[in-house]
C-alpha positions, 0 to 999 in steps of 0.5 A: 738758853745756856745749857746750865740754866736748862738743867737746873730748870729741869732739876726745879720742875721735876720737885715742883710739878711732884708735889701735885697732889695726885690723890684729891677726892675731889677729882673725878677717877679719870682725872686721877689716873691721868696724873696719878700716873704722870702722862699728863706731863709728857707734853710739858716735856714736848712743849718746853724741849726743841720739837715746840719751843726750843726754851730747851734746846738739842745741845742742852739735852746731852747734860741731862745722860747722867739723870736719865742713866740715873732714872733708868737704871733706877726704874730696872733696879725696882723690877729686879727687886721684886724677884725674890725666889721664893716669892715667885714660887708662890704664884701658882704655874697657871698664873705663870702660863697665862701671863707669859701666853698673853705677853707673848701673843702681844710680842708675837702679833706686834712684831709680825705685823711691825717687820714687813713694814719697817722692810718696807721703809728701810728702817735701821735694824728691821728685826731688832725694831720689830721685837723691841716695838713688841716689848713695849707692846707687851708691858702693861701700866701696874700703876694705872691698872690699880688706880683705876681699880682702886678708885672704882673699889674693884681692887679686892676681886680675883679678876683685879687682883689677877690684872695687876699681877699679870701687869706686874709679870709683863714688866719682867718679861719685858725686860728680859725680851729687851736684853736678849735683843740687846745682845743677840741683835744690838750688840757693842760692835767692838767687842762683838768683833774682837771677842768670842761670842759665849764671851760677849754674851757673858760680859753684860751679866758679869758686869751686873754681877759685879756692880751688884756686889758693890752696891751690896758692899756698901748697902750693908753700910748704909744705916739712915734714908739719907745715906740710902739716897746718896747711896742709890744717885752714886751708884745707879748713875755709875751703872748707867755710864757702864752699861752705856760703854758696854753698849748694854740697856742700863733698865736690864743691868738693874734688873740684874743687879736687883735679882742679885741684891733681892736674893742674896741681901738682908737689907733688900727689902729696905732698899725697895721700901725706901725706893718705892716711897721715892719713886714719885719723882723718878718716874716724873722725871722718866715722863718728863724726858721722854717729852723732852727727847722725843722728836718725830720720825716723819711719814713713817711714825705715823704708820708705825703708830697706827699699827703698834697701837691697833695691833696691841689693843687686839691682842692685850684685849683677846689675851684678857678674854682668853684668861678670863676663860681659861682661869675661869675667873669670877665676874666683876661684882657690884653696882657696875651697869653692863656698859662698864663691865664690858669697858673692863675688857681693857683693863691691860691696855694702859702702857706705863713707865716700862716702856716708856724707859725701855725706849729711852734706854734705847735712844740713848744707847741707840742714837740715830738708829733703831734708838730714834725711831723707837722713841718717836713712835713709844712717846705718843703711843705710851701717851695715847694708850693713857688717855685711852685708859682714862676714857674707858675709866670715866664712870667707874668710880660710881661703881661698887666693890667687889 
């Protein structure tokens, strides 16, 4: 198939396939967060791209950079825009330990257990693979958590709400894990060689900086939804190509592009209002392409597979524990039977959009390095971890409120 047409059908599916009506009460709860999340769609991408089918095939896959700069860095630029200083002070210390313990537990649990074995199979850039696997490890689902909460009308108690923070807080970690990785370990090999190193770390921050400028210079000029659009395709797009030049991961540029808007400009709140009631296509879009994009890392994918996906599950369900205790948080009330109260042990454990572009950001930045076996083992594990959480779900829609 000419790599036209692949484009264009892959611009027709995302509308098409976003017009799901992913909130139908008919629909059982698990079915709900299944689609209401996207993973669903991940084997489309699989089937439709050259791994299955080859109807798109490996040449075509290069047209589609500018939507996938465009959908990363869009996916970064939410996660900066809810940085705002002064609401981050709200959110008590305690809130602040416990996440950042639980993320970092997960980080440390997964690289530990990933480096002997990446060693052990001579994989590109060992460490880097290793605390990028525990990146992905370590960013929880928002988007399943409150749907599956939500739909069990759970959502209103204090261990809910605390979940859905702490899945929030692990995005952010996340992301700024991946950026010092990105710089200490997979840095732009020509600038890393020609200039200092204060100057090398400095250059990604600095060109953020600057393109977040501009995105506020013409921010404050845009006055409708329809220039908002425009605005946000152009720029994010831009940004994306120059954090491919720097060799610097687009998803942490607009984290910092984001920090920098969210607190210096008055149209910020627009802007992510605005993005938010868009993001349904974007995030289809990321999911689609990661089916499209990944292939397998054969013998070794399996392995590695197997220990992101025990190793995380141990930690992310002790770290929950942990934080039920510490915090001594109040039981889930309601009609809920003592099965489904201790299903709820997982609530952390669905994987979403975050990793699933932090990998992609990397593959693209990364290509036959760290980058490939990155995707090959996220893809199915971010795929997995969602049918596991719809499993664990299955039920609790006949559960009551707290």
């Amino acid at each position: 198939m000419h790599s036209v047409y692949a484009l264009l059908l892959i611009i027709i599916l995302i509308p098409l396939l976003a017009r799901i009506n992913r909130n139908a009460d008919a629909w059982p709860l698990w079915v709900r967060v299944l689609i209401g999340s996207g993973m669903v769609f991940m084997p489309v991408g699989v089937l439709l791209g050259p791994t299955v089918l080859g109807f798109i095939g490996t040449a075509s896959l290069g047209l589609l950079d500018p939507l996938l700069n465009l959908v990363i860095t869009w996916v970064g630029l939410v996660m900066g825009l809810q940085l705002r200083l002064r609401d981050l002070k709200r959110i008590p210390a305690s809130d602040w330990r416990a996440s950042l313990l639980q993320f970092s537990g997960t980080v440390a649990l997964v690289t530990l257990g990933s480096w002997p074995l990446l060693l052990w199979l001579h994989a590109p850039d060992p460490l880097a693979l290793a605390l990028l696997l525990g990146c992905l490890a370590g960013s929880s689902s928002a988007t399943m958590i409150t749907l599956a909460l939500s739909g069990a009308g759970l959502a209103r108690g204090q261990r809910a709400r605390t979940a859905i923070l702490y899945s929030n807080l692990d995005g952010m970690y996340a992301l700024f894990l991946l950026g010092l990785v990105s710089i200490l370990l997979l840095p732009h090999k020509e600038l890393a060689s020609g200039l200092p190193l204060p100057l090398t770390l400095l250059i990604p921050p600095l060109v953020s900086l600057a393109l977040a400028w501009v995105f506020h210079y013409f921010l404050e000029r845009a006055l409708r939804d329809s220039q908002l659009i425009l605005l946000l395709i152009g720029l994010l797009t831009f940004a994306g190509g120059c954090a491919a030049i720097i060799k610097f991961s687009p998803l942490v540029m607009g984290l910092l592009m984001g920090l920098w808007l969210t607190n210096q400009s008055r149209r910020a709140n627009q802007l992510y209002e605005f993005m938010i009631k868009s993001e349904w296509p974007i995030m289809l879009a990321l999911i689609l392409m990661g089916g499209l994009l990944w292939h397998p890392v054969r013998g070794a994918g399996c392995w590695l597979l197997l220990v992101l996906v025990v190793l995380r599950t141990i930690a992310k369900v002790a770290g929950w524990q942990w934080t039920v205790r510490v915090r001594s948080l109040p039981e889930w009330t309601g009609t809920l039977s003592q099965r489904d109260r201790r299903r709820l042990r997982f609530v952390l454990l669905p994987m979403g959009g975050v990793p699933l572009a932090i990998a992609l950001s990397q593959q693209q930045l990364q290509r036959a390095a760290s980058g490939d076996w990155l995707l090959a083992v996220a893809a199915p594990a971010v795929l997995l971890m969602a049918l596991l959480a719809t499993l664990l779900v299955r039920g609790l829609g006949k559960g009551g409120g707290e």
